[in-house]
C-alpha positions in Angstrom: 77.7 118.3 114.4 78.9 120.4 111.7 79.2 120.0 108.0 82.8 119.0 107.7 82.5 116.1 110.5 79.2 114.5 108.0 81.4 114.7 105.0 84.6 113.6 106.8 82.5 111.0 107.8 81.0 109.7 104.1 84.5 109.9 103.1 86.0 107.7 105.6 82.6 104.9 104.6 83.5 105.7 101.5 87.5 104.7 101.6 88.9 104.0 105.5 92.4 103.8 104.3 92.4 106.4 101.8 91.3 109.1 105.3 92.9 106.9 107.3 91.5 109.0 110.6 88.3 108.0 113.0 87.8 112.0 113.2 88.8 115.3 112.2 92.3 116.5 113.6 91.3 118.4 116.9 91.9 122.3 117.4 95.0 121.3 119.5 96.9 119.4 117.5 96.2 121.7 114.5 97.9 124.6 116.8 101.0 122.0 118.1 101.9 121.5 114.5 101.4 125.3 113.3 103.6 126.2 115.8 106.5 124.7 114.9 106.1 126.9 111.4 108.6 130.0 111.0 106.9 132.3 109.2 109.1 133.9 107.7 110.9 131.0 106.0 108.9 131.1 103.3 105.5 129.2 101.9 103.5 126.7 103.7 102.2 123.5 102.2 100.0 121.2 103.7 99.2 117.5 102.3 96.4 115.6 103.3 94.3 118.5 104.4 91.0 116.6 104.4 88.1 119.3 105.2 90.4 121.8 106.6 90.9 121.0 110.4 94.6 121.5 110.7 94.9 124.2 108.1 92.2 126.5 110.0 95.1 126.3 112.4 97.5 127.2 109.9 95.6 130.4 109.0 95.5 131.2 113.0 98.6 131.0 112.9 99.1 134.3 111.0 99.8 132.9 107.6 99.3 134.6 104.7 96.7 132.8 102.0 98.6 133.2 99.5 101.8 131.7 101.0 99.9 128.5 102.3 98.8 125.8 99.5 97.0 122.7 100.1 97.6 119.0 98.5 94.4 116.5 98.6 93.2 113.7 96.3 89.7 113.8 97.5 87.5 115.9 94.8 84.9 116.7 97.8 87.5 117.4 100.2 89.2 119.8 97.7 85.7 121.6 97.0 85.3 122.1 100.8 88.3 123.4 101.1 88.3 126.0 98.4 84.9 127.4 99.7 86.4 127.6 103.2 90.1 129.2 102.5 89.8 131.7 100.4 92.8 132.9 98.5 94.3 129.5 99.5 95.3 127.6 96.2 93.8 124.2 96.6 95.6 121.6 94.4 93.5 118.4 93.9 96.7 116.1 93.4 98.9 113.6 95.1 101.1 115.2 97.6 104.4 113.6 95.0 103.8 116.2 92.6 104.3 118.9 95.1 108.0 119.1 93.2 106.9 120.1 90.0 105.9 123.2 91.8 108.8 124.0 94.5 112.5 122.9 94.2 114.3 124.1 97.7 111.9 126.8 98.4 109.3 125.7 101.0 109.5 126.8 104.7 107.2 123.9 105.9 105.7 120.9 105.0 102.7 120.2 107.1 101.3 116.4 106.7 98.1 114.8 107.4 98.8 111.9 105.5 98.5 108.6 107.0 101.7 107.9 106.1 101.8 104.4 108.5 99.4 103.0 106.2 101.1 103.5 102.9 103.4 101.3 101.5 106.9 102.2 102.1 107.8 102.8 98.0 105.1 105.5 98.6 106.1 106.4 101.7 109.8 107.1 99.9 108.3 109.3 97.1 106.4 111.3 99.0 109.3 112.1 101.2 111.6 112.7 98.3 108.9 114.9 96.9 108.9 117.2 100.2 112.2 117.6 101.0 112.7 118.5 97.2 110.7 121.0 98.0 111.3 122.1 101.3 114.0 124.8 101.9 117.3 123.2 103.4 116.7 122.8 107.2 113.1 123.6 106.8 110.7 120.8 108.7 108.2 118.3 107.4 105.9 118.2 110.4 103.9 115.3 110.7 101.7 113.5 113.3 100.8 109.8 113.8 98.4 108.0 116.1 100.8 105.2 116.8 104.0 104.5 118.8 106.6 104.6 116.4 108.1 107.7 113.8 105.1 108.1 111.2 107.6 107.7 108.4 109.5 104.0 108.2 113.2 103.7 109.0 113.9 102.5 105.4 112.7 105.8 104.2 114.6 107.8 107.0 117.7 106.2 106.1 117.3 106.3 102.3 116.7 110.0 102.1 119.2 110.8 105.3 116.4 112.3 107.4 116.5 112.8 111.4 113.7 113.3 113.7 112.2 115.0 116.9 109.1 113.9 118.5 107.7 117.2 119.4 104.7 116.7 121.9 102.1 114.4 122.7 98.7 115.7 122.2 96.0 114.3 124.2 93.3 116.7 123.1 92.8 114.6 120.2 90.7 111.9 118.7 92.5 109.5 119.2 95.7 111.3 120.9 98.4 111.9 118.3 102.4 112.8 118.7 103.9 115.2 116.2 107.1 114.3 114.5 109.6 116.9 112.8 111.2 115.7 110.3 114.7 117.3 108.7 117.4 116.2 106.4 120.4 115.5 108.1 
């Protein structure tokens, strides 16, 4: 067992909701939802990164460090992360104040967030957040564990925002679908 799965692990005693996973994100769905990057649209930012599972993935992916940023709220999280990405910039905030930094100039959002179990004002702000940020036509690319689109209709409607469930990835704990999400 390595490193990151012990302190993925504390942190998930520490707060379930606040990790909201069972596990680390798996190498395969890390790779499903780098692919749907374009890289050359522009910067990456990924929120929620947690100890780095999906953006390793990222960086396979033939992104640049310095156009890749990361959004987490958990200090240790954030400290892993800095050790392992180097020339990544590792921002220990709340992926809503991702828009004080871009305005229209992202060419992906990659989430991690539980977004399922936020509330749905939350839900709303960090979607506005994103898609202030992201590029027009550029994809928030998200994955949930459950059923239904990982971001609530309310919010879809309120910010006119379409989706396509991308794949289903079974090579996961537990098996997670990836989401694209665009403005309409």
């Amino acid at each position: 067992m390595s490193k990151d799965f012990f302190l993925f692990l504390r942190q998930t005693m520490r707060s379930p909701s606040g990790v909201g996973a069972v596990a680390p994100s798996g190498r395969a769905l890390g790779r499903a939802m780098a692919s749907h990057i374009d890289l050359d649209n522009g910067p990456v930012v990924e929120i929620g990164s947690g100890t780095g599972a999906i953006t390793r993935q990222i960086m396979a992916a033939a992104i640049k460090p310095e156009q890749l940023s990361l959004f987490e709220m958990n200090p240790e999280f954030c400290t892993r992360l800095k050790l392992k990405f180097n020339g990544v910039t590792v921002h220990n905030k709340k992926a809503q104040d991702m828009s004080n930094y871009w305005q229209g100039e992202l060419g992906a959002v990659i989430s991690g967030l539980p977004l399922l179990n936020m509330p749905v004002p939350v839900q709303h702000e960090i979607a506005s957040s994103v898609f202030c940020a992201l590029k027009p036509g550029a994809p928030m690319i998200q994955f949930t564990y459950g059923p239904k689109p990982p971001l609530d209709e309310q919010v879809r409607d309120e910010l006119g925002l379409v989706y396509t469930k991308a794949e289903r990835i079974w090579f996961n704990l537990p098996p997670a679908t990836v989401y694209l999400f665009r403005k309409s």
